[in-house]
C-alpha positions as a printed Julia matrix, in Angstrom:
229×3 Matrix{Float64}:
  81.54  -21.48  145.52
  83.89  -20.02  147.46
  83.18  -16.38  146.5
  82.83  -14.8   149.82
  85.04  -16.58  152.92
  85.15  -15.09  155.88
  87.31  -15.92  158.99
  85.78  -17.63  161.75
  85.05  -15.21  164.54
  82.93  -16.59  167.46
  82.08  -12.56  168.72
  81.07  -11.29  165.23
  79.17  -14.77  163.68
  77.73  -16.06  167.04
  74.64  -15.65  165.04
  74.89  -17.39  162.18
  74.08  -21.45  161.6
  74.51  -23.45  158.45
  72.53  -25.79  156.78
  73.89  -29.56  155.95
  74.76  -29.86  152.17
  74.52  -32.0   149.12
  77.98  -32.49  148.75
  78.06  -34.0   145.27
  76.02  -30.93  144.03
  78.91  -28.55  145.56
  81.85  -30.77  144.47
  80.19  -30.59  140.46
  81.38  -26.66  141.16
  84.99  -27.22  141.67
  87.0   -28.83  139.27
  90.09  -29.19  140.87
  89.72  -30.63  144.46
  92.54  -30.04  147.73
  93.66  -33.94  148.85
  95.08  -35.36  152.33
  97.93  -38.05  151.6
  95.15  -40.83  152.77
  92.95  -39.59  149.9
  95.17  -40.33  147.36
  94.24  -43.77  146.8
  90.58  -43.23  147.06
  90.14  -40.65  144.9
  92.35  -42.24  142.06
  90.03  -44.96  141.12
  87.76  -42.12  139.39
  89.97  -39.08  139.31
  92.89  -37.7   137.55
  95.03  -37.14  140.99
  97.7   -34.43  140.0
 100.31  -32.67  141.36
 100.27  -28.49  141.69
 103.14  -26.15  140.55
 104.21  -23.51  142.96
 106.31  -23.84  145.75
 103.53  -25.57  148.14
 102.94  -28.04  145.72
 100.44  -30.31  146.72
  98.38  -33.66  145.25
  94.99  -32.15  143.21
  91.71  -34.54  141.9
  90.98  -33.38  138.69
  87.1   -34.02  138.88
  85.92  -32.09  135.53
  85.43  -28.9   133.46
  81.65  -27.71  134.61
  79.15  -29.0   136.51
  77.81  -30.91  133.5
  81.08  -31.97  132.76
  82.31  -34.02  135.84
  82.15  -37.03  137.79
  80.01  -36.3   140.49
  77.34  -36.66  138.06
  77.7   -40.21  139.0
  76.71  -42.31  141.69
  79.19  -43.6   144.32
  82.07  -41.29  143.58
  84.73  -40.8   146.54
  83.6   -37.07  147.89
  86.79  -35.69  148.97
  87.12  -34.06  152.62
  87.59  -30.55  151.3
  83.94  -30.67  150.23
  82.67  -32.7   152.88
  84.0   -29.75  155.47
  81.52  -27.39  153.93
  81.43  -24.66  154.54
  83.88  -24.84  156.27
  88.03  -24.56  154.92
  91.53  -23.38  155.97
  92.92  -20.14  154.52
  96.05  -19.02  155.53
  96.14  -15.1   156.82
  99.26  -12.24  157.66
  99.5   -11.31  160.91
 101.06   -8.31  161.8
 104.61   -9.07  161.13
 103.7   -10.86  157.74
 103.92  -14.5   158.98
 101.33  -16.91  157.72
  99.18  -17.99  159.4
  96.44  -21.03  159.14
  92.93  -20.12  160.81
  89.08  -21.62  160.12
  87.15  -19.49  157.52
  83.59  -20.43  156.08
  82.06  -19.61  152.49
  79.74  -17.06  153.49
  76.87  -17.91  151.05
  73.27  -17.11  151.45
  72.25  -20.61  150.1
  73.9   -22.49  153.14
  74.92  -20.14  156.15
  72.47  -17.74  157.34
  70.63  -16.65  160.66
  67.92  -19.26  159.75
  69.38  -22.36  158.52
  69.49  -25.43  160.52
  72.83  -25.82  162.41
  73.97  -23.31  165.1
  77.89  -22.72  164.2
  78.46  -21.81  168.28
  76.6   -22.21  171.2
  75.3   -19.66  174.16
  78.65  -20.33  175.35
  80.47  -19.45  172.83
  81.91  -22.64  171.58
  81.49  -24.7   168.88
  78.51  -26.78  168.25
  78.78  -30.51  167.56
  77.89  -30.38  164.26
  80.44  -27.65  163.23
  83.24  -29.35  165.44
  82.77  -32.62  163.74
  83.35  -29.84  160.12
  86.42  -27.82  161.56
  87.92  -31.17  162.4
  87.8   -32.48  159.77
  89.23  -29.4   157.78
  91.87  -29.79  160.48
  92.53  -33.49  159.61
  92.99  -32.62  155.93
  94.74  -29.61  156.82
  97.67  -31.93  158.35
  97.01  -34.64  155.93
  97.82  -31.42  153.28
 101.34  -30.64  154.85
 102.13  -34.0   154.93
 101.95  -34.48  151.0
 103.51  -31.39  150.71
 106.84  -33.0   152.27
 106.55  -35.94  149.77
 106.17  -33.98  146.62
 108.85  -31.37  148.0
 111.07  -34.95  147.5
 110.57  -35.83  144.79
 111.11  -32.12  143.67
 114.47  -33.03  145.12
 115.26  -36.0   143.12
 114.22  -34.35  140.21
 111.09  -37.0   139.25
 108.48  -34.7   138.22
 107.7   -33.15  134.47
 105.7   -30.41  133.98
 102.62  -31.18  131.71
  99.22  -29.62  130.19
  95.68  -30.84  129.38
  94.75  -29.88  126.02
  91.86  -31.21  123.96
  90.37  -30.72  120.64
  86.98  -28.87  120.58
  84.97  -28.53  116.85
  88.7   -28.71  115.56
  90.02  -26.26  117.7
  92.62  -27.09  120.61
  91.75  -25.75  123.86
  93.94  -25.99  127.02
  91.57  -27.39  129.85
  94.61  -26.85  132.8
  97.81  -25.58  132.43
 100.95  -26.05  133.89
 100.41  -29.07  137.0
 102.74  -32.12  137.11
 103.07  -36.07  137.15
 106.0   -38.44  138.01
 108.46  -39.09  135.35
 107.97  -42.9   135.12
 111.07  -42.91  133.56
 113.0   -41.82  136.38
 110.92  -42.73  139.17
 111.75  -46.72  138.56
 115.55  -45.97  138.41
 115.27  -45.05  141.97
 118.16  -46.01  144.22
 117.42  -49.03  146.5
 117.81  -46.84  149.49
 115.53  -44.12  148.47
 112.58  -46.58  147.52
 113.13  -48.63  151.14
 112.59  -45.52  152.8
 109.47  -43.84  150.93
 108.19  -47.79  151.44
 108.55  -47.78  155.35
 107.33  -44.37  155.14
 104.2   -45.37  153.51
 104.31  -43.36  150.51
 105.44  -45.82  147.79
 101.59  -47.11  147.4
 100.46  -43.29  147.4
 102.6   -42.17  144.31
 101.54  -45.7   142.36
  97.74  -44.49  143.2
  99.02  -41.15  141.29
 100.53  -42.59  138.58
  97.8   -45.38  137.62
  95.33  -42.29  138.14
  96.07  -40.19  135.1
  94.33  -42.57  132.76
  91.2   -40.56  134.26
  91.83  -37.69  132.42
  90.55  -39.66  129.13
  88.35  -41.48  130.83
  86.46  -38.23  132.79
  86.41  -36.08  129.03
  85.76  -39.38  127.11
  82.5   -40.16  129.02
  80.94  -36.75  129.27
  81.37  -35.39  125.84
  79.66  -38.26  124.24
């Protein structure tokens, strides 16, 4: 998935229409799922929710290896608003003097955007139909909801609360690193927070976010446990 975006361009694509989508079967495809700060808590109750290295670090769901190997192969799993925006995503682009820019892109794929799939992308007029406007919203929503978490990890970068770990697993005796380099809180640290700090990530919302994080990484076991048995 993913293979073959393309920026949205109502001159160029005013053609094209896209076909509504299993999103379970796409989410099996991507193992490492884009959250909004609201998503947090949803997706932790079945996902290892991580945080990215980099400097735009960001929070991740961890939802499996393959698509045999992940948890969408269940029923009534949270399907996170990255995949529900299909095909439909943000990328971020240069413009002529090099500053990045966010614009609307699709996954140009055969299997779901065509010339005769279901859903016109714009109308005679140019503008977007209802069905894609309800998508690029909601790739807007998460694209604010994104920046957003951003500024929370970016503190506790600041106070120095997260450690840097790996996934690693043992395969026919061998040990094989699943994901490299993301992190998780320091526990340690995190509860020797100053009064001050902790009142204001509480009013700020986010205290209930990072416990949702931290009670979430006993899904790592639990997601390999239950589908190499």
């Amino acid at each position: 998935m993913y293979k073959n975006i393309k920026i949205l361009d109502k001159e160029k694509l005013k053609a094209l229409k896209f076909d509504d989508v299993n999103t379970s079967e796409i989410a099996k495809d991507i193992g490492l799922i884009p959250l909004g700060f609201s998503e947090v808590w949803y997706a932790s109750h079945s996902c290892a929710v991580i945080i990215s290295s980099g400097e735009n670090a960001e929070f991740l769901a961890f939802t499996g290896i393959t698509p045999e190997i992940s948890i969408f192969n269940k029923s009534d799993i949270y399907i996170p608003a990255f995949i529900r925006a299909y095909p439909f995503l943000n990328v971020e682009v240069k413009d002529d003097k090099e500053q990045l820019n966010s614009v609307i892109a699709f996954d140009n794929n055969s299997d779901f955007v065509s010339e005769d799939k279901e859903f016109n992308i714009f109308d005679k007029d140019k503008n977007l139909t209802k069905e894609a406007l309800a998508k690029v919203e909601l790739v807007r929503e998460l694209n604010r909801q994104r920046d957003i978490s951003k500024k929370i990890i970016a503190e506790l970068k600041s106070n120095d609360l997260l450690i840097k770990k790996d996934l690693r697993i043992n395969i026919n005796s061998e040990e094989k690193t699943i994901l490299s380099e993301f992190y998780i809180i320091d526990i340690q640290k995190f509860v020797q927070l100053d009064d001050e700090t902790i009142a204001s990530w509480a009013r700020k919302g986010w205290m209930g976010i990072l416990d949702a994080h931290l009670k979430s990484i006993v899904n790592f076991e639990k997601i390999l446990r239950l589908n190499f048995k």
